[in-house]
C-alpha positions as a Python dict, from the first residue, in 0.01 Angstrom:
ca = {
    (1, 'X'): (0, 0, 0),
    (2, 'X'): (244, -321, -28),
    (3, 'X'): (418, -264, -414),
    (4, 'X'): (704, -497, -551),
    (5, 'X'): (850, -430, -863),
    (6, 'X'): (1091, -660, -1020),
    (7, 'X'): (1402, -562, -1237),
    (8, 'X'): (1680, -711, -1412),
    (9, 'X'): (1550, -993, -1636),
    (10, 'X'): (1640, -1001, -2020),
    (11, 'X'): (1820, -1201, -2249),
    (12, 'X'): (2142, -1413, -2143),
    (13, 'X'): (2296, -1697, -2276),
    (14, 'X'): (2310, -2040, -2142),
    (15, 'X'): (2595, -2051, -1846),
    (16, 'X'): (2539, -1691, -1859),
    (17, 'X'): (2417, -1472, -1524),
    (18, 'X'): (2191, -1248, -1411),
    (19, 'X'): (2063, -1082, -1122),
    (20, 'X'): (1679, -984, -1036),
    (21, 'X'): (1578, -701, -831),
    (22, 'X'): (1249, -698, -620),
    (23, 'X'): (1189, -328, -493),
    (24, 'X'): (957, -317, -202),
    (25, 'X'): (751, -36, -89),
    (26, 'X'): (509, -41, 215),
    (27, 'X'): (646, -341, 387),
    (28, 'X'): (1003, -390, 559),
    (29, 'X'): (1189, -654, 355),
    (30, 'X'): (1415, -781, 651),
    (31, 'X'): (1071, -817, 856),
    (32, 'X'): (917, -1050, 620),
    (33, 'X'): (945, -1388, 460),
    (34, 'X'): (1019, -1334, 73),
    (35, 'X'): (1002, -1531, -200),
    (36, 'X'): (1081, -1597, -589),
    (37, 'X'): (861, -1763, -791),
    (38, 'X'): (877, -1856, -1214),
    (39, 'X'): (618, -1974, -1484),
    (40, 'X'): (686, -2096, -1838),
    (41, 'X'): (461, -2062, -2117),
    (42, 'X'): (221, -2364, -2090),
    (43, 'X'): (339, -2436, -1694),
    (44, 'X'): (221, -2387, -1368),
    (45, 'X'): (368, -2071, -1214),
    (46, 'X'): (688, -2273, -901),
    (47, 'X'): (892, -2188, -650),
    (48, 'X'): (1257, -2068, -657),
    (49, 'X'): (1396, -1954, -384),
    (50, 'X'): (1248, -1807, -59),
    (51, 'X'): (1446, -1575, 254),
    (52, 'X'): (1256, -1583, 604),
    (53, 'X'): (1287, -1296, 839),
    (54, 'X'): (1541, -1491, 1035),
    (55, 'X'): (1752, -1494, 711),
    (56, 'X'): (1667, -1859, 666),
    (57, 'X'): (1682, -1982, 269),
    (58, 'X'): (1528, -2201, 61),
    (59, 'X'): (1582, -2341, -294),
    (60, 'X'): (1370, -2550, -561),
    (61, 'X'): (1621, -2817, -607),
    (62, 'X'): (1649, -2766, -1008),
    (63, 'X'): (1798, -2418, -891),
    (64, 'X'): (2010, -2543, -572),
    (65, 'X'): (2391, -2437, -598),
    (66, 'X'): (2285, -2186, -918),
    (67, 'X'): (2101, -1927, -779),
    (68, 'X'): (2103, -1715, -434),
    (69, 'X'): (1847, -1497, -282),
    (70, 'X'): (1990, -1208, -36),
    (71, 'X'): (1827, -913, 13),
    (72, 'X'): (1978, -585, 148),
    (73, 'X'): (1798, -422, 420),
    (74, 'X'): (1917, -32, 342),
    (75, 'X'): (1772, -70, -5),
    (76, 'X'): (1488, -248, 138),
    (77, 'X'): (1524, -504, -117),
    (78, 'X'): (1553, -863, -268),
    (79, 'X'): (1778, -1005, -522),
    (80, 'X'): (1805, -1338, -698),
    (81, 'X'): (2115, -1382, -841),
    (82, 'X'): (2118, -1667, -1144),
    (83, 'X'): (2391, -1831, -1242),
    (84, 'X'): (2469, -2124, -1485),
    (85, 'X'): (2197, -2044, -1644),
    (86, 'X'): (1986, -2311, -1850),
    (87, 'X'): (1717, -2282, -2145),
    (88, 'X'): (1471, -2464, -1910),
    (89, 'X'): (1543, -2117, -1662),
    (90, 'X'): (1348, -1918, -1957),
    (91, 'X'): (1014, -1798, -1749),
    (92, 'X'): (871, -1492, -1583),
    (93, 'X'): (992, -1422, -1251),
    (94, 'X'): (804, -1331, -972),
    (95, 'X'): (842, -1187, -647),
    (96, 'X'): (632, -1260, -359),
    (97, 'X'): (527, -1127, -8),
    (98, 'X'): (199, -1274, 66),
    (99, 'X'): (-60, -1206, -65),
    (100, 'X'): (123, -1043, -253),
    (101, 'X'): (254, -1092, -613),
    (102, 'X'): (521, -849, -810),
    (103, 'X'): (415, -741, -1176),
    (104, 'X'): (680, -995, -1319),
    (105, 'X'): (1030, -1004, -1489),
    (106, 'X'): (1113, -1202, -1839),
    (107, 'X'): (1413, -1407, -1833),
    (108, 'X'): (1524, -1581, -2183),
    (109, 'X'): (1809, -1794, -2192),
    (110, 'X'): (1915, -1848, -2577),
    (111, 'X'): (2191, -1875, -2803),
}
C-alpha cells in the first residue's frame, strides 16, 4: 500500500537550484523517518539527506550547507531542496521509507 513518487528533477545549471518532491501515500510522512538517496551512472546508489519523526536531519557531508530536507505534514510530503548545484550532483534521486524505495527522479547539472 506504501507508494512514493518523486517529482521535480530535470536539467539545471551548475550553481543553479532545484527542489524534489516525494509524494507519499499509505504511510504518514511526519510519523516516519525519511530519507534521500542518489546513484550515478557507474556508482553505488548514497545517502543525501534523511528527516526522523522527531524532525531530526541528516546530511552526506558533500551536500552539507547545499541542500535541505523538510517535509510538510498537510501535503503529507518530503522535499529536498538543492542548491549550489555541482556536475558531480548529476544522479537519480531517490526517496526512501523503509523498505521502501520511490521510482526515482533524474537530476542533470550541465552547461
Amino acid at each position: 500500500q506504501v507508494q512514493l513518487v518523486e517529482s521535480g528533477g530535470g536539467l539545471v545549471q551548475p550553481g543553479g537550484s532545484l527542489r524534489l518532491s516525494c509524494a507519499a501515500s499509505g504511510i504518514i510522512v511526519s510519523m516516519n523517518a525519511m530519507g534521500w538517496y542518489r546513484q550515478a551512472p557507474g556508482k553505488q546508489r548514497e545517502f543525501v539527506a534523511s528527516i526522523t519523526a522527531e524532525g531530526t536531519t541528516n546530511y552526506a557531508t558533500s551536500v552539507k550547507g547545499r541542500f535541505t530536507i523538510s517535509r510538510d505534514s498537510a501535503k503529507n510530503t518530503v522535499y529536498l531542496q538543492m542548491s549550489s548545484l555541482k556536475f558531480e550532483d548529476t544522479a537519480v534521486y531517490y526517496c526512501y521509507k523503509f523498505p521502501r524505495w520511490g521510482q526515482g527522479t533524474q537530476v542533470t547539472v550541465s552547461s
